[in-house]
C-alpha positions as CSV (number, residue, x, y, z in Angstrom):
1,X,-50.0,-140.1,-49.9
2,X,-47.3,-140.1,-52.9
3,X,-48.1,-138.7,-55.9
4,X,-46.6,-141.9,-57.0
5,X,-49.0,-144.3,-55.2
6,X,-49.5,-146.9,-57.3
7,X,-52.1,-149.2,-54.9
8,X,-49.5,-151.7,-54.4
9,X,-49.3,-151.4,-50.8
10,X,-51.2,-154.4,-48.9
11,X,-53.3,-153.8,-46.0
12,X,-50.5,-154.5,-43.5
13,X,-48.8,-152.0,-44.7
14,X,-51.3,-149.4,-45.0
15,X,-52.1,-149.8,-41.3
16,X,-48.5,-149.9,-40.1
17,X,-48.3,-146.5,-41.6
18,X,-51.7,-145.0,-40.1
19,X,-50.3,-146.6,-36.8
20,X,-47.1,-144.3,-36.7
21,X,-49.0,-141.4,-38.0
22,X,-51.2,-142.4,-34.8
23,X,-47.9,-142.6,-32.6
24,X,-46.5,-139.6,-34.0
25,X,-50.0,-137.6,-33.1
26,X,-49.8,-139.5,-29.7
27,X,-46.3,-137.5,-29.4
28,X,-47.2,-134.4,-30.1
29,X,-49.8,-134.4,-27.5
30,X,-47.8,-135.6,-24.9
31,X,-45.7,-132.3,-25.6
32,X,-48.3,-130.5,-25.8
33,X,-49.6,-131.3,-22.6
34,X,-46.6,-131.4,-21.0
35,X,-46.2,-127.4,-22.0
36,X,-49.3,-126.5,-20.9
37,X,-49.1,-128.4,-17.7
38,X,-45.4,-125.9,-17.0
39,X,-46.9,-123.0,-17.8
40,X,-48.8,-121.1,-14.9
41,X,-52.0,-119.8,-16.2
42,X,-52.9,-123.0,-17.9
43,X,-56.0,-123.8,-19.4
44,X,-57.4,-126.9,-17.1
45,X,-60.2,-127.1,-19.5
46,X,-57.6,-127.4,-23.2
47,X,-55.4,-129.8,-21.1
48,X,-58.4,-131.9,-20.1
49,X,-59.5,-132.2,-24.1
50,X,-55.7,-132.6,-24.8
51,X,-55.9,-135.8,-22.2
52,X,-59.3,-137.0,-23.6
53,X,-57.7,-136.5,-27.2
54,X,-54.8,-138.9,-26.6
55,X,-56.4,-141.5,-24.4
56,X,-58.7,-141.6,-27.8
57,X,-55.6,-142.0,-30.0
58,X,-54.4,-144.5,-27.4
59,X,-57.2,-147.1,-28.2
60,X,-57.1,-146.6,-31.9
61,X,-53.3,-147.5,-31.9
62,X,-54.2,-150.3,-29.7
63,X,-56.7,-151.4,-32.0
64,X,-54.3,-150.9,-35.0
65,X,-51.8,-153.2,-33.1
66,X,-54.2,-156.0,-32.7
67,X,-55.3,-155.7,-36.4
68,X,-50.9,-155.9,-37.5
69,X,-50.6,-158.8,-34.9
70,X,-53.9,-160.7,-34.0
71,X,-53.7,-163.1,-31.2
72,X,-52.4,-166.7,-31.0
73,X,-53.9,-169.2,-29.0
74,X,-51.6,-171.8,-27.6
């Protein structure tokens, strides 16, 4: 964080931030993969962990969402 963190930030906040840090990692794998996958002599087994990798990210920024917005029953 900021050297000039203060602790002000609420929870919301705090989570909103680890989600786009989350999204941002999501990204990068994508890429990632998406390079691999072009090039011919690509790993299968680095491109599989890659996969595994952001399906895992996938649920933890689900999670996050549900924490920011909870459900409303009607």
């Amino acid at each position: 964080m900021d050297a000039s963190f203060d602790g002000s930030m609420d929870r919301s906040e705090i989570l909103r931030l680890e989600l786009e840090v989350l999204r941002g990692e999501h990204r990068d794998l994508d890429d990632a993969i998406s390079a691999l996958q072009e090039k011919a002599g690509a790993d299968r087994l680095t491109i599989q962990r890659l996969k595994k990798r952001k399906l895992l990210l996938k649920d933890k920024i689900a999670h996050l969402e549900d924490q920011i917005t909870p459900d409303i029953i009607a």
